[in-house]
Each structure stands twice: as structure tokens, then as C-alpha cells.
MARVEXVEX-219393 format. One record per residue: residue number from 1; chain; x, y, z of N, C-alpha, C in turn. Coordinates in steps of 0.1 Angstrom, whole numbers, always signed. Example, Ala and Ser with C-alpha at 12.3 -4.5 7.8 and 13.67 -1.06 7.14 Angstrom:
# MARVEXVEX-219393
+-----+------+-------+-------+-------+-------+-------+-------+-------+-------+-------+
! pos ! unit !    nx !    ny !    nz !   cax !   cay !   caz !    cx !    cy !    cz !
+-----+------+-------+-------+-------+-------+-------+-------+-------+-------+-------+
!   1 !    A !  +132 !   -57 !   +78 !  +123 !   -45 !   +78 !  +132 !   -33 !   +78 !
!   2 !    A !  +128 !   -22 !   +71 !  +137 !   -11 !   +71 !  +129 !    +0 !   +79 !
+-----+------+-------+-------+-------+-------+-------+-------+-------+-------+-------+
# end
This chain:
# MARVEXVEX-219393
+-----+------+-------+-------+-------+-------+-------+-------+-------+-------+-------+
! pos ! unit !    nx !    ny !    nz !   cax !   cay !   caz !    cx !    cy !    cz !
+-----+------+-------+-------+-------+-------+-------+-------+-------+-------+-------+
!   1 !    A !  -270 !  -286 !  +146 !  -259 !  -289 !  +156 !  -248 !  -279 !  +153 !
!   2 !    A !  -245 !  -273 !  +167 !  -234 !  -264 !  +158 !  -219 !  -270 !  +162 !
!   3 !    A !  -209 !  -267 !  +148 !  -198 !  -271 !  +151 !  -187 !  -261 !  +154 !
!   4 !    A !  -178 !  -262 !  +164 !  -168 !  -256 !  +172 !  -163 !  -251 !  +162 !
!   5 !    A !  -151 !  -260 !  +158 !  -143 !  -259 !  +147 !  -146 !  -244 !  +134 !
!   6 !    A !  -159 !  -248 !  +131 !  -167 !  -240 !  +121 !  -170 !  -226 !  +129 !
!   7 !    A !  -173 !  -221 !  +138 !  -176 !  -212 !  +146 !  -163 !  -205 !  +150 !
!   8 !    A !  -152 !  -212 !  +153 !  -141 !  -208 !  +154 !  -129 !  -199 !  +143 !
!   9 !    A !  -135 !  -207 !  +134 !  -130 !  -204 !  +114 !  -140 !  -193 !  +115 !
!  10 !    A !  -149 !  -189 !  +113 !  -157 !  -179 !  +108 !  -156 !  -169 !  +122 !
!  11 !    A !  -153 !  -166 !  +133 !  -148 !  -156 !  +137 !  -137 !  -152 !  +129 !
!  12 !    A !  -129 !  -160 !  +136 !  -114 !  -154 !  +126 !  -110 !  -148 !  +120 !
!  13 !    A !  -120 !  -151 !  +105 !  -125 !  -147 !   +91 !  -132 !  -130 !   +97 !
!  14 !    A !  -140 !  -134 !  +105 !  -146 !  -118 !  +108 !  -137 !  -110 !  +112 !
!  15 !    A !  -127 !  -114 !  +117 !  -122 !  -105 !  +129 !  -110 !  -100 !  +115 !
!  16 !    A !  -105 !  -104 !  +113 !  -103 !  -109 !   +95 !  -103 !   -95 !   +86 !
!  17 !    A !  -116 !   -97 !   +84 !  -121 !   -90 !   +69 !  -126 !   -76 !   +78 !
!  18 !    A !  -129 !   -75 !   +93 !  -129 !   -65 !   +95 !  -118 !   -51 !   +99 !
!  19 !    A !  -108 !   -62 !  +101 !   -92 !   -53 !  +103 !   -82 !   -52 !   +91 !
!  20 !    A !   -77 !   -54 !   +90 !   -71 !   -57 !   +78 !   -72 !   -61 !   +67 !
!  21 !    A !   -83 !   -74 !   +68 !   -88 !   -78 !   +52 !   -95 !   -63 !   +46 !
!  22 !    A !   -99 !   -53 !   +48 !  -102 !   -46 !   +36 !   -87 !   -40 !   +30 !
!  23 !    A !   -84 !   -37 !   +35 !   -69 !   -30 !   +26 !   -62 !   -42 !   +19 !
!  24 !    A !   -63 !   -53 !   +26 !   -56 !   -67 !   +18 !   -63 !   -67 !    +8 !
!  25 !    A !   -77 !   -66 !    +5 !   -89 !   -71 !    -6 !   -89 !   -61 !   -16 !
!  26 !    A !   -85 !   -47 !    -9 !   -81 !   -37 !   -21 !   -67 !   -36 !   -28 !
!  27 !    A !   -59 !   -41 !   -24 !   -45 !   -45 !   -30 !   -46 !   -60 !   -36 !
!  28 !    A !   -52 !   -67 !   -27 !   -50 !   -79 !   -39 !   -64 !   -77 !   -52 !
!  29 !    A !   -70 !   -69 !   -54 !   -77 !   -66 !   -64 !   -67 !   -64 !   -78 !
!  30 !    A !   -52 !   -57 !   -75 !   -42 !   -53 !   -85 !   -35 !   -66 !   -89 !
!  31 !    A !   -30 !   -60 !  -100 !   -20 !   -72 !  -103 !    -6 !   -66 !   -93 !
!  32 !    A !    +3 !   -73 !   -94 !   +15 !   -68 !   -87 !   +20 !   -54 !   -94 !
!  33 !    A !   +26 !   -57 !  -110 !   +27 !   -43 !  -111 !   +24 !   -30 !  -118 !
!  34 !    A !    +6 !   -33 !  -116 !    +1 !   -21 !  -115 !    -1 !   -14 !  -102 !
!  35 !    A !    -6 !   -24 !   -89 !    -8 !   -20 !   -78 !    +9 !   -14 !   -79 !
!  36 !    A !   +21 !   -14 !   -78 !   +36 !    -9 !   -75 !   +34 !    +5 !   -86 !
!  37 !    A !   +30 !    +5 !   -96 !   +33 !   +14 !  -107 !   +22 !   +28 !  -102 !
!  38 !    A !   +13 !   +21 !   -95 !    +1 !   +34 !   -94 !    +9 !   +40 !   -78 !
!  39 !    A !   +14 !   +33 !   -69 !   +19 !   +40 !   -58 !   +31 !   +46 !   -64 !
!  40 !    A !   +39 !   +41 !   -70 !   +52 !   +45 !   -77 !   +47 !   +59 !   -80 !
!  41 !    A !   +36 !   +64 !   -85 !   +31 !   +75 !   -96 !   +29 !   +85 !   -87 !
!  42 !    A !   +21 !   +81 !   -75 !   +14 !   +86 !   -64 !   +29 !   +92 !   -58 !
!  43 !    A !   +41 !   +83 !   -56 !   +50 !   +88 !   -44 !   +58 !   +99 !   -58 !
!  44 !    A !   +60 !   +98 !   -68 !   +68 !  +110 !   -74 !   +60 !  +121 !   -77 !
!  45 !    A !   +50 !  +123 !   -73 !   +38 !  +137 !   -74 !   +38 !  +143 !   -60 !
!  46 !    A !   +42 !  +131 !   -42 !   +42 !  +137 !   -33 !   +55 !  +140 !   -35 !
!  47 !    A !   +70 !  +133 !   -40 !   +80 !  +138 !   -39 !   +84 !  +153 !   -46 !
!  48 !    A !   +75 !  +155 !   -55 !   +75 !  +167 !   -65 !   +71 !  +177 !   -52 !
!  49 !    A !   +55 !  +177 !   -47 !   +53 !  +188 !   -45 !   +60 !  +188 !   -27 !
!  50 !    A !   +59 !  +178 !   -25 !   +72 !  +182 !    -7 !   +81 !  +190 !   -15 !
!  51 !    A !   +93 !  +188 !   -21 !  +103 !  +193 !   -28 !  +100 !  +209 !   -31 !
!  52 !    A !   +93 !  +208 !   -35 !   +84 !  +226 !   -41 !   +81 !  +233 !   -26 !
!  53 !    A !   +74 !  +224 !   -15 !   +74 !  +230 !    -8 !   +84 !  +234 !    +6 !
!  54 !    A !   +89 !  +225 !    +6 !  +102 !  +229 !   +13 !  +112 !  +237 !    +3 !
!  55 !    A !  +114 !  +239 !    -9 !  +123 !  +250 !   -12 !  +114 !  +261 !   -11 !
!  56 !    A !  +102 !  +264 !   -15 !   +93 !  +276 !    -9 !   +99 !  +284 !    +3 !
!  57 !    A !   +97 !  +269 !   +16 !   +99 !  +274 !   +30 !  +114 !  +280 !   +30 !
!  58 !    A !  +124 !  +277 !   +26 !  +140 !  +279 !   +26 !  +137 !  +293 !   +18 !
!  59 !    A !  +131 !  +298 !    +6 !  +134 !  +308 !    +7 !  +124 !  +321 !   +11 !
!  60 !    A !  +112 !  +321 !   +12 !  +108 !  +328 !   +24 !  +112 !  +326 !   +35 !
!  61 !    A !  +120 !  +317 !   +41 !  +131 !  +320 !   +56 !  +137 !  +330 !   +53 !
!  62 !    A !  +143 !  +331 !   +43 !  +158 !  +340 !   +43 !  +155 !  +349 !   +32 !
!  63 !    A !  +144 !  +355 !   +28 !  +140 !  +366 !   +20 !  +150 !  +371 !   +15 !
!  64 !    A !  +152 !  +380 !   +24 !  +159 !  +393 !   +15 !  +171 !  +395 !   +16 !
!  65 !    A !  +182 !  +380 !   +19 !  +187 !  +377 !   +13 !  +189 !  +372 !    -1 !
!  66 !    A !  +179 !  +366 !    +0 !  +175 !  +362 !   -13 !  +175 !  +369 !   -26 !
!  67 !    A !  +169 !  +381 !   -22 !  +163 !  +392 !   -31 !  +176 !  +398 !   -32 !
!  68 !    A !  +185 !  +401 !   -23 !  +202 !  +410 !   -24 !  +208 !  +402 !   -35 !
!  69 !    A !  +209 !  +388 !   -33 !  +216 !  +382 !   -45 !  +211 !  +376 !   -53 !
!  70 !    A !  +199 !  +378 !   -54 !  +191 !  +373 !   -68 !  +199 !  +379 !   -84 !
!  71 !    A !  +205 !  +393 !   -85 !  +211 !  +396 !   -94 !  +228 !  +391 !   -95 !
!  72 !    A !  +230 !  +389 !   -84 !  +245 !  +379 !   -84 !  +247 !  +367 !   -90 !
!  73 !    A !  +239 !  +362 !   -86 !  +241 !  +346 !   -89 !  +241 !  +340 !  -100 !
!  74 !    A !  +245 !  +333 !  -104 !  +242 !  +323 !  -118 !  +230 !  +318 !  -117 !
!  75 !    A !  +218 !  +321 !  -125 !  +210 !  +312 !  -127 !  +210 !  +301 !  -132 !
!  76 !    A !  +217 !  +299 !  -141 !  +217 !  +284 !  -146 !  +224 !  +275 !  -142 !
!  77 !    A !  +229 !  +279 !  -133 !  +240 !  +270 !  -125 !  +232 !  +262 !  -112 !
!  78 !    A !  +227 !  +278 !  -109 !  +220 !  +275 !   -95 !  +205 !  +262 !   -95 !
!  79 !    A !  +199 !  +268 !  -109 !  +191 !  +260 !  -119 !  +192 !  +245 !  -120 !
!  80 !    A !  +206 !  +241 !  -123 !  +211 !  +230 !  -124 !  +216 !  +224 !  -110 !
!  81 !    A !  +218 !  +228 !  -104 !  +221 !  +221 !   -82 !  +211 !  +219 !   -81 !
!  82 !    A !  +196 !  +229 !   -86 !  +189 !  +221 !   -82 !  +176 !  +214 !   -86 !
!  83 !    A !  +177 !  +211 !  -100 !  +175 !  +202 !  -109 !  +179 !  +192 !  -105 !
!  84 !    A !  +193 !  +191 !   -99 !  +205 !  +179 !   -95 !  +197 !  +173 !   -79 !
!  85 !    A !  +196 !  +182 !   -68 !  +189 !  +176 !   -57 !  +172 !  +174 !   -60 !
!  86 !    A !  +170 !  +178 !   -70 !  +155 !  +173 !   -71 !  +156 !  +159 !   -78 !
!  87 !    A !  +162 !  +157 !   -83 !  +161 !  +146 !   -89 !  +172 !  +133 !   -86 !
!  88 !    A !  +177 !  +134 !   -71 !  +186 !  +132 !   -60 !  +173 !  +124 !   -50 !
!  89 !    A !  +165 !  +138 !   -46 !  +158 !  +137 !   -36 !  +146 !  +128 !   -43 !
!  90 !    A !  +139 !  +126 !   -55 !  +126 !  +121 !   -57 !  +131 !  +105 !   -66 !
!  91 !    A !  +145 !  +109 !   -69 !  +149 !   +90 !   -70 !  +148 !   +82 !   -52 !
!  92 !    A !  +154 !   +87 !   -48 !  +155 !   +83 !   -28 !  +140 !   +79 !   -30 !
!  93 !    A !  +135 !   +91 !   -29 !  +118 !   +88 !   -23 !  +113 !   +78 !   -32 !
!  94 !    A !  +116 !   +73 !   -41 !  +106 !   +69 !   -52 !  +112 !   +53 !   -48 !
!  95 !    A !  +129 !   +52 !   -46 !  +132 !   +39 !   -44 !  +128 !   +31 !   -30 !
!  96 !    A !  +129 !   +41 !   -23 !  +121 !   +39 !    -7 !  +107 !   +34 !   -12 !
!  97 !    A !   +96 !   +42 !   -18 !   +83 !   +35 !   -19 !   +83 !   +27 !   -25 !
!  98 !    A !   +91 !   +23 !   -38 !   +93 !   +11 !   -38 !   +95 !    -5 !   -33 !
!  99 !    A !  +105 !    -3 !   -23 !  +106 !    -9 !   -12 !   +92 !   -13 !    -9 !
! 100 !    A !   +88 !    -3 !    +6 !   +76 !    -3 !   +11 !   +65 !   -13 !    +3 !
! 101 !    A !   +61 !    -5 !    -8 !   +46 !   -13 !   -13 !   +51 !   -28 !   -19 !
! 102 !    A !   +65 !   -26 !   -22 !   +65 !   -40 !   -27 !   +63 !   -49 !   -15 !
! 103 !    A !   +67 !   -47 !    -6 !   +66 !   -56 !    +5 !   +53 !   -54 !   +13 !
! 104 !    A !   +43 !   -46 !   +13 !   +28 !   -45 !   +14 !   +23 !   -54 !    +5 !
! 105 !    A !   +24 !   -51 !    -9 !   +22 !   -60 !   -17 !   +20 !   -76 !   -16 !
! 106 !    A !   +36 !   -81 !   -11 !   +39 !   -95 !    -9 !   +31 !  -100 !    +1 !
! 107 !    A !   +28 !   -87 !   +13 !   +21 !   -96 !   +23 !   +12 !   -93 !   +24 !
! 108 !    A !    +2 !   -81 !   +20 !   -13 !   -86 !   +13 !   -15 !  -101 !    +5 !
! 109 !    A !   -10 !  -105 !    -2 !   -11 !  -117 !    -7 !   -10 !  -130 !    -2 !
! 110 !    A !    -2 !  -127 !    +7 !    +5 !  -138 !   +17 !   -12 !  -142 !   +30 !
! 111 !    A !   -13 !  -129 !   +32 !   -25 !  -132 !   +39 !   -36 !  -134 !   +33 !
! 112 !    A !   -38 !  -132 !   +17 !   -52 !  -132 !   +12 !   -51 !  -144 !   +13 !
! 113 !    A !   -41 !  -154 !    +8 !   -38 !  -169 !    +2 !   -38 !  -177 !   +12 !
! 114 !    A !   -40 !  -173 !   +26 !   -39 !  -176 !   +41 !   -58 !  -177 !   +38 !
! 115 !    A !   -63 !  -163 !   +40 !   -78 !  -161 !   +40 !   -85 !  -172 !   +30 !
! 116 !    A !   -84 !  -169 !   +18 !   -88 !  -179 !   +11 !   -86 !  -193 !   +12 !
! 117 !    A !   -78 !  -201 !   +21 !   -77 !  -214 !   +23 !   -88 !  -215 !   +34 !
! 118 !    A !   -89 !  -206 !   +43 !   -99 !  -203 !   +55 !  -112 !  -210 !   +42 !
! 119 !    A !  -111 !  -199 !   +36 !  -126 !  -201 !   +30 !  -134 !  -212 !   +32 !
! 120 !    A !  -118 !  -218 !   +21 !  -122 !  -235 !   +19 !  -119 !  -242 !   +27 !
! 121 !    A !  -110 !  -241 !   +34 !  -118 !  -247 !   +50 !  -135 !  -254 !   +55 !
! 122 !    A !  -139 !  -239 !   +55 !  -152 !  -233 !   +58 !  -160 !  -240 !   +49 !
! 123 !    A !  -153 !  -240 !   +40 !  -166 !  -245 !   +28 !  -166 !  -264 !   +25 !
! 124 !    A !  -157 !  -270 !   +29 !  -152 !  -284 !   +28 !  -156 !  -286 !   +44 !
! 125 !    A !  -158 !  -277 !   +53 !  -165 !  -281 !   +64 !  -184 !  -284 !   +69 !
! 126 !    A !  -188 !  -270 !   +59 !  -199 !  -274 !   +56 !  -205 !  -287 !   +48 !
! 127 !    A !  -195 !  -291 !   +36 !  -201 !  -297 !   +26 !  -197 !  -313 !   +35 !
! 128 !    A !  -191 !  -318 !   +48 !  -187 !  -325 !   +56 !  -202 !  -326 !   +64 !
! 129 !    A !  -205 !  -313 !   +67 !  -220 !  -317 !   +74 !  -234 !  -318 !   +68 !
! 130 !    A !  -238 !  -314 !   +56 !  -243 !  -316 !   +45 !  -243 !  -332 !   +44 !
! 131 !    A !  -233 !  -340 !   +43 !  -231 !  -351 !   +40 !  -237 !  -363 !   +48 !
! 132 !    A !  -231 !  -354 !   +58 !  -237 !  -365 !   +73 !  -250 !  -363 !   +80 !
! 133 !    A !  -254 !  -354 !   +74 !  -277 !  -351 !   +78 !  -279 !  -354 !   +68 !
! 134 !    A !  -272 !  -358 !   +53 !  -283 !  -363 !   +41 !  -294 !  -373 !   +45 !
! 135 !    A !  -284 !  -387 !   +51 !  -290 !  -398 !   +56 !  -305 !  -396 !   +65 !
! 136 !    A !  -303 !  -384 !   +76 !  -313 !  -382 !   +81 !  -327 !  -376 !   +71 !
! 137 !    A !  -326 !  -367 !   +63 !  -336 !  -364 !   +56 !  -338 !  -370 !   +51 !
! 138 !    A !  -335 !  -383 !   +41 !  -344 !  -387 !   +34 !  -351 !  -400 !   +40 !
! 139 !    A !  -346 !  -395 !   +56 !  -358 !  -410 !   +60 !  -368 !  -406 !   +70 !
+-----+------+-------+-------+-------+-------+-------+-------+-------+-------+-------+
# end
């Protein structure tokens, strides 16, 4: 006999684990702060190499400018501004991704702990009809 209820829960669950539950199931695999510490890692290696490559782009724009006062300038000065916006620009980026995943984080969990009660739902509904055909089998 099939039950509504039960049919209704196990779509859900499909519809579920085919959209979103996989990225929820690979985040809630982490503890909180390893899953935050491995994106944390991930976003100061993209903030590194953006940074390398937008100063690349800035000075192949303006070459040979570049090259006229490359003997003018202070190196170590200039060295240190921008030492100073790199490390300006990849605290920003790093506190932003923080943000972000912590709050991916929160609600990956929020839904797995949603999913999981589904389960047992599901599973407190079977063991409900299990209960009530016992009678019939053993007569």
C-alpha cells in the first residue's frame, strides 16, 4: 500500500540531494574550522595572484613610462606602498571570504539538520508500517 505522506518526503529528499544537497554534503563533511581555514587558504593564493596580476596589467599599460622612471624612483619606498596595498588589498579579500563561507557554512548545516530529520521522518514512517502488516503476516 503506498503511503502519500512517505512518497511526498522522499521526493523532497530527491529533489534535495539532487540540487543542493551535494555541495551541503561536501561542506558538511568538514568540521567548521577546517572547512573556513581551507577556503581562508584558497582566497589568499587567489588574492595573491589577482594582485600580481592586475599590477602586471598597470604596468604593461604604461610601459615606457615605466621604463623612463624606473632609474628615478625610490625602490624601497615604492617597494613598501606596495607591500602596504598588498597587504591592504588581501586582508579585504580574505575578511570578505570569511564572511561568505562562514555563512555557507552556517547554512549548509542548517539544511543538512533540516535533511536529516527528513531522514528520520522517513525512517519512523516506515518502521510505523512495518508495525501495522506485522499482524497480517504471521496469520
Amino acid at each position: 500500500m503506498l503511503n502519500e505522506e512517505r512518497i511526498r518526503l522522499m521526493t523532497k529528499m530527491a529533489a534535495y540531494e539532487e540540487n543542493e544537497g551535494k555541495r551541503n554534503m561536501a561542506i558538511g563533511h568538514y568540521f567548521r574550522s577546517d572547512y573556513i581555514s581551507l577556503q581562508m587558504m584558497k582566497s589568499v593564493i587567489s588574492a595573491t595572484l589577482t594582485f600580481a596580476i592586475v599590477l602586471g596589467i598597470l604596468i604593461f599599460y604604461d610601459f615606457e613610462a615605466v621604463m623612463k622612471e624606473v632609474y628615478q624612483i625610490d625602490l624601497m619606498e615604492t617597494g613598501r606602498k606596495l607591500l602596504l596595498i598588498y597587504v591592504i588589498f588581501t586582508g579585504i579579500y580574505t575578511l570578505i571570504s570569511y564572511l561568505v563561507y562562514s555563512y555557507r557554512y552556517s547554512r549548509a548545516k542548517k539544511s543538512l539538520k533540516k535533511y536529516y530529520s527528513h531522514l528520520q521522518t522517513l525512517s519512523d514512517l516506515y518502521e510505523d508500517d512495518s508495525r501495522r502488516q506485522e499482524p497480517f503476516l504471521r496469520g
